[in-house]
Backbone as JSON, one array per atom type, in Angstrom:
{
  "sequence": "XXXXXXXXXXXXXXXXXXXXXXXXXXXXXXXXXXXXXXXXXXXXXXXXXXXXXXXXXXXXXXXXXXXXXXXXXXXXXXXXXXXXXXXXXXXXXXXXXXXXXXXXXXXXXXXXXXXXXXXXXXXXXXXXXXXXXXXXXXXXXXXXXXXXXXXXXXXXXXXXXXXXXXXXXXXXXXXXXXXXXXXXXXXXXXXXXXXXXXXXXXXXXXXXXXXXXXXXXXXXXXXXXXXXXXXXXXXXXXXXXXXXXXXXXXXXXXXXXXXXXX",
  "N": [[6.48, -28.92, -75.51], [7.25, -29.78, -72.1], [5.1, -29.65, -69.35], [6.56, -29.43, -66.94], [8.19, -27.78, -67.1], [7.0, -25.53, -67.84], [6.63, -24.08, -64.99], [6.88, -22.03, -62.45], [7.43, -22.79, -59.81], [8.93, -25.02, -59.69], [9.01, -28.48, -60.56], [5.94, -29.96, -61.3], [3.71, -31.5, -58.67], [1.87, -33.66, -58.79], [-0.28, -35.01, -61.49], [-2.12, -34.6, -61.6], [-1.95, -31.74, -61.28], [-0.32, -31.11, -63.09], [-1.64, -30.95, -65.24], [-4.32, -29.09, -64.67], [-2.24, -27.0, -64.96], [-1.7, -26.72, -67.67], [-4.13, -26.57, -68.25], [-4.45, -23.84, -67.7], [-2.67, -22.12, -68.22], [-2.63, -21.32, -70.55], [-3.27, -18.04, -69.88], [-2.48, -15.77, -68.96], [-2.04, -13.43, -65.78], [-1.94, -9.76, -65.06], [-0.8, -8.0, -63.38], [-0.54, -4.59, -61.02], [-1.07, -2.16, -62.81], [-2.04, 1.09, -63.74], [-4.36, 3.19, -62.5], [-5.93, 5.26, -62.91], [-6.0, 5.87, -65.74], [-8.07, 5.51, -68.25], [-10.03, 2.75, -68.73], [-10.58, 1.66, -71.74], [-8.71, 2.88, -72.63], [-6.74, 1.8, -71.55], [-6.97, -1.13, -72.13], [-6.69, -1.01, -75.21], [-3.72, -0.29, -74.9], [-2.35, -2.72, -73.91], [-3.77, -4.56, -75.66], [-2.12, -3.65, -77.89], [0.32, -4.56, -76.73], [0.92, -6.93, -76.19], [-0.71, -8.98, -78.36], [2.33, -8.87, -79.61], [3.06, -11.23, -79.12], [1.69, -13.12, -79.74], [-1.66, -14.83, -80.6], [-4.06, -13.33, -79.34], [-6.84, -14.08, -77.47], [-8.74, -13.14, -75.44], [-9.44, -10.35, -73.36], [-9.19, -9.44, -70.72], [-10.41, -6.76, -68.58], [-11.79, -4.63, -65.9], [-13.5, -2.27, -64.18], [-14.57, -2.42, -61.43], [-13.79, -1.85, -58.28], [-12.22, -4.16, -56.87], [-10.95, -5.15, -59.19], [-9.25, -3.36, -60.25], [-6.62, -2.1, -61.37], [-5.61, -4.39, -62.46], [-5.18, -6.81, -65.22], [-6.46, -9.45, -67.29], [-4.71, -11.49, -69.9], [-5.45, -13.99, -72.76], [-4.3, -16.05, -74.24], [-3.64, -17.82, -77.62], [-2.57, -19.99, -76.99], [0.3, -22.39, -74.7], [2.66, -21.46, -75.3], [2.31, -19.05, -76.21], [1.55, -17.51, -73.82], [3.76, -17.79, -72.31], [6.03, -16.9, -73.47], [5.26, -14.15, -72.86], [4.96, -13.58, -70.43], [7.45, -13.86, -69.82], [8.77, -12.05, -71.35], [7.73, -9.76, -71.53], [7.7, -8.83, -68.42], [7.98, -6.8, -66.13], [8.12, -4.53, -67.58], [7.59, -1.46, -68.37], [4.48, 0.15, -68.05], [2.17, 3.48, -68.42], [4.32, 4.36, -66.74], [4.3, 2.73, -64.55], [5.84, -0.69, -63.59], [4.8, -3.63, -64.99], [3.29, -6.52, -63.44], [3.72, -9.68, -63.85], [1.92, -13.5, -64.19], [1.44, -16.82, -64.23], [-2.41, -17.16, -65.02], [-4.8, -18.58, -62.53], [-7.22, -19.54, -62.78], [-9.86, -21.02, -65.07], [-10.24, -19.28, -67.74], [-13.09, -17.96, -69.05], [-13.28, -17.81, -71.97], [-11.22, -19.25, -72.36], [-12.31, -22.34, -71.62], [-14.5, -22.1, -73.21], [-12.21, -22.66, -76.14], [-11.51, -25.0, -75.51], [-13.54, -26.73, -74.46], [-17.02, -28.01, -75.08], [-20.77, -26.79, -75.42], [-22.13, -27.46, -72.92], [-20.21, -27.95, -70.99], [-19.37, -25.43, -70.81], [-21.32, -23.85, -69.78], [-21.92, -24.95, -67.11], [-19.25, -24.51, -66.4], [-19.35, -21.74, -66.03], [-21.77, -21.72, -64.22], [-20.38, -22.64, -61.76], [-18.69, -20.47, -61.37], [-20.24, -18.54, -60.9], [-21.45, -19.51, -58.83], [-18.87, -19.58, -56.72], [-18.72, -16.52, -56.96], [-21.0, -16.02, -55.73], [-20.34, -17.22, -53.08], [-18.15, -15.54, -52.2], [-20.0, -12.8, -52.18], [-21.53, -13.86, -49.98], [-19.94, -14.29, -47.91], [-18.51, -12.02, -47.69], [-20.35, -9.83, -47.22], [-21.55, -11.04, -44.73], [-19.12, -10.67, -42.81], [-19.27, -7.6, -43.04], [-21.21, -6.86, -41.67], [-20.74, -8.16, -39.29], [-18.79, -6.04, -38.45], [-20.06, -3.83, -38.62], [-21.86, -4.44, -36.66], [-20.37, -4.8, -34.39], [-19.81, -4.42, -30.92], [-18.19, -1.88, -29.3], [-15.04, -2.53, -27.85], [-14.98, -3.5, -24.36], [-13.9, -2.23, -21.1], [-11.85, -3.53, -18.23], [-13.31, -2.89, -16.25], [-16.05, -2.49, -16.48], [-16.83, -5.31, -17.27], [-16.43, -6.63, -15.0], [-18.18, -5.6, -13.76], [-20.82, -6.16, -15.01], [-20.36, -9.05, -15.2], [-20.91, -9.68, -12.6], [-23.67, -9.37, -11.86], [-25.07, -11.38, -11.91], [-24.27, -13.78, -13.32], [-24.69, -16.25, -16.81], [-26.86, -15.24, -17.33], [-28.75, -15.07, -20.32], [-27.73, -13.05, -23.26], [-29.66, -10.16, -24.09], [-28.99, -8.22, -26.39], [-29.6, -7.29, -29.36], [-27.63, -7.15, -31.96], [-25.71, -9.43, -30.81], [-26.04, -11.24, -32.56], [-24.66, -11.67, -36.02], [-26.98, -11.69, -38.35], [-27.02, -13.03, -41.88], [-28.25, -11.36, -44.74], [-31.62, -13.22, -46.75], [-31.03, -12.59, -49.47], [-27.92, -12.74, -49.75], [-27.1, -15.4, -48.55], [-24.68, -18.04, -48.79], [-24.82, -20.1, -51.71], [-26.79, -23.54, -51.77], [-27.62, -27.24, -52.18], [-30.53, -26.56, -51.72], [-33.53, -24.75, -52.51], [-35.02, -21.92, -50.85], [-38.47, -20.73, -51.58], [-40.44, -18.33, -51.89], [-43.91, -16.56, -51.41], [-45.54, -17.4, -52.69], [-48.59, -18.26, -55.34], [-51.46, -19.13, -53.89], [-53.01, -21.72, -54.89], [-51.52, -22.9, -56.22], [-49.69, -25.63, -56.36], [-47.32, -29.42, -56.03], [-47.36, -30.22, -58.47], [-47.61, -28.24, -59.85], [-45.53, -26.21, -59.16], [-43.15, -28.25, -59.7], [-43.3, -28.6, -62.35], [-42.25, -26.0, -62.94], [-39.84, -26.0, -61.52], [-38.57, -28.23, -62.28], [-37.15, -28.53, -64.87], [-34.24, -27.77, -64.47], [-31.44, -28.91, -63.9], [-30.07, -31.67, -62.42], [-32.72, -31.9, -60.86], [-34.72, -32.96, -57.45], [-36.67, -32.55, -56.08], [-40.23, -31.25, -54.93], [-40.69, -29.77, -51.92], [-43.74, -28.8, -49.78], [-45.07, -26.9, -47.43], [-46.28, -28.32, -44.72], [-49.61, -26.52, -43.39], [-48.67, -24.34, -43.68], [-49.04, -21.82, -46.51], [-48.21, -20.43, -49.43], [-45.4, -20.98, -49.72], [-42.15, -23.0, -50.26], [-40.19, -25.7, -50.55], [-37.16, -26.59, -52.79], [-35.33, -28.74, -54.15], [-32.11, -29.99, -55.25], [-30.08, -31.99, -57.12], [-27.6, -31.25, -57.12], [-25.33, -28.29, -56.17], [-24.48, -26.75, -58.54], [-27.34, -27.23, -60.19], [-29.31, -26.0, -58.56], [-28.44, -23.27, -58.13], [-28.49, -22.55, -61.1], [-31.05, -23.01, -61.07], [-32.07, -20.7, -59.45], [-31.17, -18.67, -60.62], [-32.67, -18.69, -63.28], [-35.18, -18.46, -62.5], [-36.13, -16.79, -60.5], [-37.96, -13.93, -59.53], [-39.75, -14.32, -60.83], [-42.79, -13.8, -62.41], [-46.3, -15.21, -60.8], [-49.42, -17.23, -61.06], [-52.96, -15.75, -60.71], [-52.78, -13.64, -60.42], [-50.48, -12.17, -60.97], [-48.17, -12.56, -59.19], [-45.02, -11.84, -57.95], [-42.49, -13.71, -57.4], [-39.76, -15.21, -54.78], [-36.92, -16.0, -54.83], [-34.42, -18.02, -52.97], [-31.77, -19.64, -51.48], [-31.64, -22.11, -49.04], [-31.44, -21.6, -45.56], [-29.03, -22.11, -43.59]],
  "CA": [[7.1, -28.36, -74.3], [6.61, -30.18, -70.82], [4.5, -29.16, -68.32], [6.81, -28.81, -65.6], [9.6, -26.36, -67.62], [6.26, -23.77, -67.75], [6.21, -24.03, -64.12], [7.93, -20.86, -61.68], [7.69, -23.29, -58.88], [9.83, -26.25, -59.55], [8.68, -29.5, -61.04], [4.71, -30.43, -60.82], [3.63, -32.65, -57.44], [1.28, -35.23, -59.19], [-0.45, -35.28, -62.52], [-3.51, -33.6, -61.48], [-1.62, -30.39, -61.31], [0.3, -31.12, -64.51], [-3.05, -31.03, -66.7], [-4.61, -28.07, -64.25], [-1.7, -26.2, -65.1], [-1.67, -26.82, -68.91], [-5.51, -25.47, -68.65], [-4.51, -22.58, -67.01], [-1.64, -21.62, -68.67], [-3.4, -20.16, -71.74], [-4.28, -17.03, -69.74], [-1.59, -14.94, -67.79], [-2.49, -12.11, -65.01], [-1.44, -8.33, -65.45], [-0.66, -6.56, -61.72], [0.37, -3.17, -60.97], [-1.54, -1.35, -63.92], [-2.04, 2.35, -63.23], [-5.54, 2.72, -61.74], [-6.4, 6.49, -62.97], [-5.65, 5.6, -67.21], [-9.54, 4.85, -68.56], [-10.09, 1.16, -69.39], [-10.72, 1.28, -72.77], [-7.58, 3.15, -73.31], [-5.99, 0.27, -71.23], [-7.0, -2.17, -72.91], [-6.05, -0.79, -76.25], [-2.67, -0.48, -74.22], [-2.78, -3.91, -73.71], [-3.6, -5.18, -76.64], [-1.07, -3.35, -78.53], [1.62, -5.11, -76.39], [0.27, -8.69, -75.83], [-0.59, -9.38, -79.44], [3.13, -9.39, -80.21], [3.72, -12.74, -78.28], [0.77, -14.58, -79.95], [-3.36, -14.41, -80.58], [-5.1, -12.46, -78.03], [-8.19, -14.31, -77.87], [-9.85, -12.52, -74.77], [-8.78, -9.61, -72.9], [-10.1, -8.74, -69.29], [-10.03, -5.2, -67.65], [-12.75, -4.06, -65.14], [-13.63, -0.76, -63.56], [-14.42, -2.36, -60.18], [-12.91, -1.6, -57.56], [-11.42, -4.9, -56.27], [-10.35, -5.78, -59.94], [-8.42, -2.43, -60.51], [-4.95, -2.21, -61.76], [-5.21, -5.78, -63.02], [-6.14, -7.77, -65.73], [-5.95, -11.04, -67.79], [-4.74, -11.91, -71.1], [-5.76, -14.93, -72.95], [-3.63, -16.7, -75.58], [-4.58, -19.71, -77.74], [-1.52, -21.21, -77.26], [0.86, -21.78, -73.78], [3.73, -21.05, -75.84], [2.5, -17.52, -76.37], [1.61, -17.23, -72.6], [4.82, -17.8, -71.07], [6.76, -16.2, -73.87], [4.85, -12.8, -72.91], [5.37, -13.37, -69.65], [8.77, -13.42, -69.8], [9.24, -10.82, -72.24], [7.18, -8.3, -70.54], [7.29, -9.11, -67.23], [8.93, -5.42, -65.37], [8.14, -3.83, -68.77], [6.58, 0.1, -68.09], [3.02, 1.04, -69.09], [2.3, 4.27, -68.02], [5.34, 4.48, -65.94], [4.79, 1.63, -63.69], [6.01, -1.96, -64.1], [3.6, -4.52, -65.03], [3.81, -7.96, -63.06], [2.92, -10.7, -64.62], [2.41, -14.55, -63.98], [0.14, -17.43, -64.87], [-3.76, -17.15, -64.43], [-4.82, -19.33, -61.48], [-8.35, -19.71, -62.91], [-10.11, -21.02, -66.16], [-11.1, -17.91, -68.33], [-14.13, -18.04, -70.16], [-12.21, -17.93, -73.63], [-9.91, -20.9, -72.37], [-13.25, -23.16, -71.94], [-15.33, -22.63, -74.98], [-11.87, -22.98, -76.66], [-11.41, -26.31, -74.86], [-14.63, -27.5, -74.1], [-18.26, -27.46, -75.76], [-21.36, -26.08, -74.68], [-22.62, -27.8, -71.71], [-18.89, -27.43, -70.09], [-18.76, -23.73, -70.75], [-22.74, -23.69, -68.53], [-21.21, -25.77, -65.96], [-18.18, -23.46, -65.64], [-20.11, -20.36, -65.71], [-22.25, -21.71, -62.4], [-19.53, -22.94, -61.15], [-18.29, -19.16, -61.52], [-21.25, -18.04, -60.48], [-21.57, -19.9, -56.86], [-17.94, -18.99, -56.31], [-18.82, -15.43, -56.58], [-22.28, -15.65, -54.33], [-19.97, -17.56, -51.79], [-17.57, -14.54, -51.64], [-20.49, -12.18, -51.41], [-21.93, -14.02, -48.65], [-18.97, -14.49, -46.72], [-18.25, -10.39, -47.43], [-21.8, -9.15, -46.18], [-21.39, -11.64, -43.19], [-17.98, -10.25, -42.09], [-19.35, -6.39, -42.96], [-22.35, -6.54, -40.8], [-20.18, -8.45, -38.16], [-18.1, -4.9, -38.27], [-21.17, -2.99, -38.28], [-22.66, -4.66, -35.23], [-19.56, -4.73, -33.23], [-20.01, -3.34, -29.55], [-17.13, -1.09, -28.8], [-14.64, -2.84, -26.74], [-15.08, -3.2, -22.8], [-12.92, -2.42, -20.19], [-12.14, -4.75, -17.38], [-14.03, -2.79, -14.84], [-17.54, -2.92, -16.89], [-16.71, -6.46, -17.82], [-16.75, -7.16, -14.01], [-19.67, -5.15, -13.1], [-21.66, -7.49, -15.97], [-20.41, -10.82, -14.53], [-21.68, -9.58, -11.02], [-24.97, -9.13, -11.87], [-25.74, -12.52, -12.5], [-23.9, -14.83, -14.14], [-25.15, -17.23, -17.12], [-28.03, -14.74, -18.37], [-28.77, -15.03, -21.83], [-28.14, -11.74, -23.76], [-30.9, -9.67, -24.46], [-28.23, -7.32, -27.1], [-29.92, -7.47, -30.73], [-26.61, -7.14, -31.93], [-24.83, -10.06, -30.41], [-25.1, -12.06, -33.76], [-25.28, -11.46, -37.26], [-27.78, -12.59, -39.34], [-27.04, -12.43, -43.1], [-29.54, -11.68, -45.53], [-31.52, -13.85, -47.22], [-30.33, -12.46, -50.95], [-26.61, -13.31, -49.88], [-27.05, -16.97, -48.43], [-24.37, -18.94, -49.6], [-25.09, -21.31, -52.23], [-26.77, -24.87, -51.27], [-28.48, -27.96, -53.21], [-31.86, -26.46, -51.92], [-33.87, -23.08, -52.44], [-37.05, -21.5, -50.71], [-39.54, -20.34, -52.27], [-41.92, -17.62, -50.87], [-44.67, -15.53, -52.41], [-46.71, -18.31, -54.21], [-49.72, -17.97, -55.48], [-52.29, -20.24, -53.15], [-53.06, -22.31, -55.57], [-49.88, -23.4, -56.74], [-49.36, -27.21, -55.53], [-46.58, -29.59, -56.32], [-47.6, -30.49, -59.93], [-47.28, -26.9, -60.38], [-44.15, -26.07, -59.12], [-42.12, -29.35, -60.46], [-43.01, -28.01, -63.72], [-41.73, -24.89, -63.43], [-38.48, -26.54, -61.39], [-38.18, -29.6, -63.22], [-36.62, -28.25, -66.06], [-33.01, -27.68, -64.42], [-30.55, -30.12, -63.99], [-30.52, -32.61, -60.87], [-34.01, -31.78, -59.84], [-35.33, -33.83, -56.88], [-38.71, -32.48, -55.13], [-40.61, -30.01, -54.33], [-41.75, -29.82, -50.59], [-44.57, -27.56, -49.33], [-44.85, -27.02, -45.92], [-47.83, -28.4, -43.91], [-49.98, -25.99, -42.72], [-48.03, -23.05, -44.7], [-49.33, -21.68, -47.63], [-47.25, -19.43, -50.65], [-43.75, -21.3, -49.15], [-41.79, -24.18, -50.69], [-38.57, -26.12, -51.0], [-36.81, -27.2, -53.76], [-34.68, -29.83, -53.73], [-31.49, -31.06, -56.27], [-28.56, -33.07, -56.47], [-25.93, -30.16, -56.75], [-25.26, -26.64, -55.91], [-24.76, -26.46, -59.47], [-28.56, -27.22, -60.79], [-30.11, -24.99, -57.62], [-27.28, -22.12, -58.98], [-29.48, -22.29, -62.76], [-32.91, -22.34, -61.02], [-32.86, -19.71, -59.01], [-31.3, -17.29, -61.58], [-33.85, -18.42, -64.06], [-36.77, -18.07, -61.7], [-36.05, -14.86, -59.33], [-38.61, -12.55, -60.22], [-40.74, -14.63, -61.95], [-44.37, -13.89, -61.95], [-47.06, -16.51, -61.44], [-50.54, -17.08, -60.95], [-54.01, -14.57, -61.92], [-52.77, -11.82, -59.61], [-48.67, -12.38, -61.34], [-47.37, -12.37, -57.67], [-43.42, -12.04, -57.79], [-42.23, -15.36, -56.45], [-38.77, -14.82, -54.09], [-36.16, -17.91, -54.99], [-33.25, -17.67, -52.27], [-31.08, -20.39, -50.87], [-32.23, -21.98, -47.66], [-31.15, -20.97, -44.61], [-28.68, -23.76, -43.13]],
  "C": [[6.51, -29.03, -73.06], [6.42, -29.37, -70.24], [5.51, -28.35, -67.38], [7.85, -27.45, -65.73], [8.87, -25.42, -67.36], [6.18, -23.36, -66.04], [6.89, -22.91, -62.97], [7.45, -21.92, -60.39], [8.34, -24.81, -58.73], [8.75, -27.32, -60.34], [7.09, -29.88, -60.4], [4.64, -31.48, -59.67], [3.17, -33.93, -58.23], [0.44, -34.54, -60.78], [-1.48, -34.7, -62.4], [-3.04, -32.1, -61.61], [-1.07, -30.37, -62.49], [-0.84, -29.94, -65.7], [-3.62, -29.54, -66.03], [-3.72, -26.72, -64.67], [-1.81, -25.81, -66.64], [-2.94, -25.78, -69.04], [-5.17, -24.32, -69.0], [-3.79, -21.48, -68.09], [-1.89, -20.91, -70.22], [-3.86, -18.99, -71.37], [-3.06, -17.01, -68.71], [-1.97, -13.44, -67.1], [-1.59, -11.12, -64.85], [-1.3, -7.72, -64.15], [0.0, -5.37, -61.67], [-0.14, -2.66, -61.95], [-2.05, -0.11, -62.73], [-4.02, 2.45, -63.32], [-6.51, 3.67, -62.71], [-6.68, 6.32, -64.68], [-7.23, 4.93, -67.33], [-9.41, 3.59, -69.52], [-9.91, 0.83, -70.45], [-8.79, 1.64, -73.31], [-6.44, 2.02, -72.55], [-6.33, -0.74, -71.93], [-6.46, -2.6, -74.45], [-4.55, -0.77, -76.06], [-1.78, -1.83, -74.26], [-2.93, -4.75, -74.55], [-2.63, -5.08, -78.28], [0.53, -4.33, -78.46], [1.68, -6.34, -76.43], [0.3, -9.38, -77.48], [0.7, -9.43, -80.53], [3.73, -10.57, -80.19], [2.8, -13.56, -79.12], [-0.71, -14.08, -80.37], [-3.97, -14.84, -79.88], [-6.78, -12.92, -79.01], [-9.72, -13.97, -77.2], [-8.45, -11.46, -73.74], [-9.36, -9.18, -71.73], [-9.8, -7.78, -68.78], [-11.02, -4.46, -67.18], [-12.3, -2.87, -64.92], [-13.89, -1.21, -61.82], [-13.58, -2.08, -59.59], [-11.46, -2.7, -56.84], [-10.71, -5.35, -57.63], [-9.33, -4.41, -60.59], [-7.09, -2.76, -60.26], [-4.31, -3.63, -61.96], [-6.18, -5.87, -64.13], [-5.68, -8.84, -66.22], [-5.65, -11.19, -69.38], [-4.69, -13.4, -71.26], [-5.24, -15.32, -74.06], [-4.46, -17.66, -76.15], [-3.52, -20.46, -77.93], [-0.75, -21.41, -75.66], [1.82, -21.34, -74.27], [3.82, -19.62, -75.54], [2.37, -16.8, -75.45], [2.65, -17.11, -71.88], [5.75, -16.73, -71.82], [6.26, -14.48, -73.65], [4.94, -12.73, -71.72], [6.96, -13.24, -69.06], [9.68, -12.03, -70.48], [8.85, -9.44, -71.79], [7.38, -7.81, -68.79], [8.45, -7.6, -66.71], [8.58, -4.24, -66.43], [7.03, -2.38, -68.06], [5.43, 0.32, -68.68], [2.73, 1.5, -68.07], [2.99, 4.2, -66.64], [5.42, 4.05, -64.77], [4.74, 0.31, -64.2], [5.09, -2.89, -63.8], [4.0, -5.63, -64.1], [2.66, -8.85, -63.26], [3.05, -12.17, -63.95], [1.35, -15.43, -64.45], [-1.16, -17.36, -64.13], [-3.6, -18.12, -63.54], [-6.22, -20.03, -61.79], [-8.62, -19.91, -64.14], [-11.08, -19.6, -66.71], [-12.46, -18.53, -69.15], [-13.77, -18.65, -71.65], [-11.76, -19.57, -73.79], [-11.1, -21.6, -72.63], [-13.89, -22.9, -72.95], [-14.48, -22.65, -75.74], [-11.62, -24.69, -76.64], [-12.7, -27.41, -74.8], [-15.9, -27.22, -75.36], [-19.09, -26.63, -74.92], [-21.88, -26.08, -73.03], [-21.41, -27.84, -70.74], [-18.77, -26.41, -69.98], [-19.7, -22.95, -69.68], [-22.24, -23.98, -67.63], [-20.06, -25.15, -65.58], [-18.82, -22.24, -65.55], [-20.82, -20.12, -64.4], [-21.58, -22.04, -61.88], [-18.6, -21.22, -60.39], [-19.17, -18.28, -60.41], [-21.45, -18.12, -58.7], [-20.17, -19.61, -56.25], [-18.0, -17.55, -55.8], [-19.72, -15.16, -55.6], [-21.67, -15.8, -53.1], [-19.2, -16.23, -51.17], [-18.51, -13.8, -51.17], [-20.8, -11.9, -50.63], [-20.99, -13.38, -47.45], [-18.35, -12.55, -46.28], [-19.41, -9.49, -47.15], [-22.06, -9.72, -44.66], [-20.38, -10.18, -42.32], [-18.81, -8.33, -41.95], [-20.47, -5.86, -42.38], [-21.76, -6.83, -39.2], [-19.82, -7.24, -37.32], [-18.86, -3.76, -37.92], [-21.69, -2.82, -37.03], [-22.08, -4.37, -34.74], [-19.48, -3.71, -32.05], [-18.65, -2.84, -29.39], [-16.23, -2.16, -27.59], [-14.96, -2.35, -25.23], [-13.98, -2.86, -21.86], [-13.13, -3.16, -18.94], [-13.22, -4.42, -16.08], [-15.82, -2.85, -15.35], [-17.51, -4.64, -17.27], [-16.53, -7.1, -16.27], [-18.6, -6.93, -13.27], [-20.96, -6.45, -14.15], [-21.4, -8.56, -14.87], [-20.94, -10.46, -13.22], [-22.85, -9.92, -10.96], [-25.67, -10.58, -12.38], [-25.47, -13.11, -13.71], [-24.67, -16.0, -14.93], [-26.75, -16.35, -18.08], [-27.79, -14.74, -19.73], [-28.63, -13.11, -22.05], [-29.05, -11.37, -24.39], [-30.43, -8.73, -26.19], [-29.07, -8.17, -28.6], [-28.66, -7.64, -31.94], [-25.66, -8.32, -31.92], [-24.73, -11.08, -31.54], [-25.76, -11.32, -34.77], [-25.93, -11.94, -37.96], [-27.56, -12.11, -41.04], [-28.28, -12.86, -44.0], [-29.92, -12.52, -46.27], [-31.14, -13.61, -48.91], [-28.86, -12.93, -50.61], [-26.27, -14.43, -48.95], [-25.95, -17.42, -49.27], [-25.0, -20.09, -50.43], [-25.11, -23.11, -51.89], [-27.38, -25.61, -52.38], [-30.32, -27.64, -52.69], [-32.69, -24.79, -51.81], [-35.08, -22.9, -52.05], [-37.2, -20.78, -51.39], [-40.32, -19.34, -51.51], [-42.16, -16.72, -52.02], [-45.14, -16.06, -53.45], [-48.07, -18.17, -54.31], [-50.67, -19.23, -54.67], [-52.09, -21.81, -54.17], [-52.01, -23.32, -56.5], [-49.42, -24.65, -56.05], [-48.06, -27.94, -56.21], [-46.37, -30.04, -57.74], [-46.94, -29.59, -60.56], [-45.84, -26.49, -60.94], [-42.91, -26.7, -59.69], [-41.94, -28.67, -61.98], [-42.43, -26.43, -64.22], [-39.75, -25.16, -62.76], [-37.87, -27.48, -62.03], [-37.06, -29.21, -63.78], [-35.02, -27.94, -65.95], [-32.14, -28.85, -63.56], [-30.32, -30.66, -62.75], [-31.8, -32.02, -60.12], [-34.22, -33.11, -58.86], [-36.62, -34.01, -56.62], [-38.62, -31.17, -55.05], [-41.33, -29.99, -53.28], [-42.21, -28.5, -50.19], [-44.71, -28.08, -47.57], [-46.39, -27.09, -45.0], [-48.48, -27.04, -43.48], [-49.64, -23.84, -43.07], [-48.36, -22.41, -45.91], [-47.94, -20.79, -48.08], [-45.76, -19.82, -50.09], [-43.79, -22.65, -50.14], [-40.21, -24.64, -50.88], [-38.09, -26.96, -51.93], [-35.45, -27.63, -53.82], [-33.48, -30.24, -54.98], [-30.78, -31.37, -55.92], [-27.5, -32.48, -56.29], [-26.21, -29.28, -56.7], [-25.5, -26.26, -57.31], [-26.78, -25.92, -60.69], [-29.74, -25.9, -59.57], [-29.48, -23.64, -57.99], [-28.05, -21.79, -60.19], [-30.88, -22.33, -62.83], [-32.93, -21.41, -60.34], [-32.19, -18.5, -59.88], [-32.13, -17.41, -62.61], [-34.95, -18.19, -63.81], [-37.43, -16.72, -60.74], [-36.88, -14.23, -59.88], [-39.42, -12.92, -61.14], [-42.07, -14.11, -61.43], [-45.14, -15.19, -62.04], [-48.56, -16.14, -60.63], [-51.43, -15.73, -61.39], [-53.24, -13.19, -61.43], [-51.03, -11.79, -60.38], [-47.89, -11.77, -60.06], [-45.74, -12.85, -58.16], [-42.75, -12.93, -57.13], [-40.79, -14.68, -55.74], [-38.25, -16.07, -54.12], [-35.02, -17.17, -54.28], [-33.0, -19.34, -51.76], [-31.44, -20.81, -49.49], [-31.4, -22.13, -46.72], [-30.44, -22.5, -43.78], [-27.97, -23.14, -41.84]]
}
């Protein structure tokens, strides 16, 4: 079956989307599911109906909040993807209509059916820094909302500019700073809360070990700080979730691995 027949938007642009789509297309998304119906019994729901099109080889259905009244089924074929999207697609469970269409994203399932191991790591942080970026970007915006001074009206918004135009604001307030746990993801991570003693011999060997390492710089004049250095978001993404919370040195001081501050 060609590519572009599976396609609800007309004929593929270029050949990169062809193959992206093919990925994809092993895994179609569920909208409109009834919110209140407990998961498990959705899912059993779910897999009652799905497994007549084909073999259900992963099934997704959260309790969060932003993933409510959706989920994903995962074929191992596209055949059995489109034919269940067509067949179901308006179909009633608990007495609202499902809407269906193709995933947009590689599932889990799809890659370790597709790929080996070191592709399935590499999509997982890949996964991974996707999700930190949202966090960031949704603790930014929800502190923004937090801070926000009450609108002015034009007659305090004159009295200000009177008083001397060009002053810096003194308002604590006037920006947000987001924390350092939800930093977006970069290629380098500080370090704080090292044990004195702890030099760059040290540290390499406990960073080394993940994938594009570069360096480890300590900071003149600074003790228990450090920065660590690789070639992708990816390899800084698999050291600081293997290192967070490590202990080190006699006293086992809790080291702090976060993203540095750009």
């Amino acid at each position: 079956m060609a590519a572009a027949q599976l396609s609800t938007g007309g004929s593929p642009p270029n050949s990169t989307y062809v193959i992206q789509f093919i990925t994809f297309a092993f895994a179609c998304s569920v909208r409109n599911l009834e919110e209140r119906i407990p998961i498990d019994q959705l899912r059993e729901a779910l897999l009652g109906i799905f497994s007549e099109y084909g073999h259900v080889i992963d099934l997704v259905a959260k309790r969060n909040l932003k993933a409510k009244g959706q989920a994903f089924i995962v074929f191992d074929s596209i055949e059995a993807a489109e034919t269940a999207i067509k067949e179901v697609q308006g179909f009633e469970l608990f007495d609202k209509p499902m809407v269906l269409d193709f995933a947009r994203s590689r599932s889990d399932a799809v890659v370790k059916l597709q790929g080996n191991d070191e592709e399935f790591e590499a999509h997982k942080r890949r996964r991974l820094a996707e999700k930190e970026r949202k966090q960031a970007l949704e603790a930014l915006e929800a502190q923004k909302k937090l801070k926000r001074p009450p609108p002015e009206s034009s007659s305090t918004r004159a009295t200000k500019a009177s008083r001397g135009a060009g002053l810096k604001s003194s308002n604590p307030t006037a920006a947000a700073v987001v924390p350092d746990e939800y930093l977006p993801p970069n290629k380098i991570l500080f370090v704080q809360n090292l044990p004195e003693d702890y030099d760059v011999e040290g540290l390499t060997a406990i960073f080394g070990r993940f994938e594009g390492f570069k360096e480890v710089r300590l900071v003149p004049g600074r003790k228990g700080i450090a920065f660590v250095e690789y070639e992708t978001e990816t390899g800084a993404i698999s050291a600081k979730e293997n290192t967070a919370g490590m202990t080190l040195g006699d006293d086992n001081k809790t080291i702090k691995v976060t993203y540095q501050r750009q």
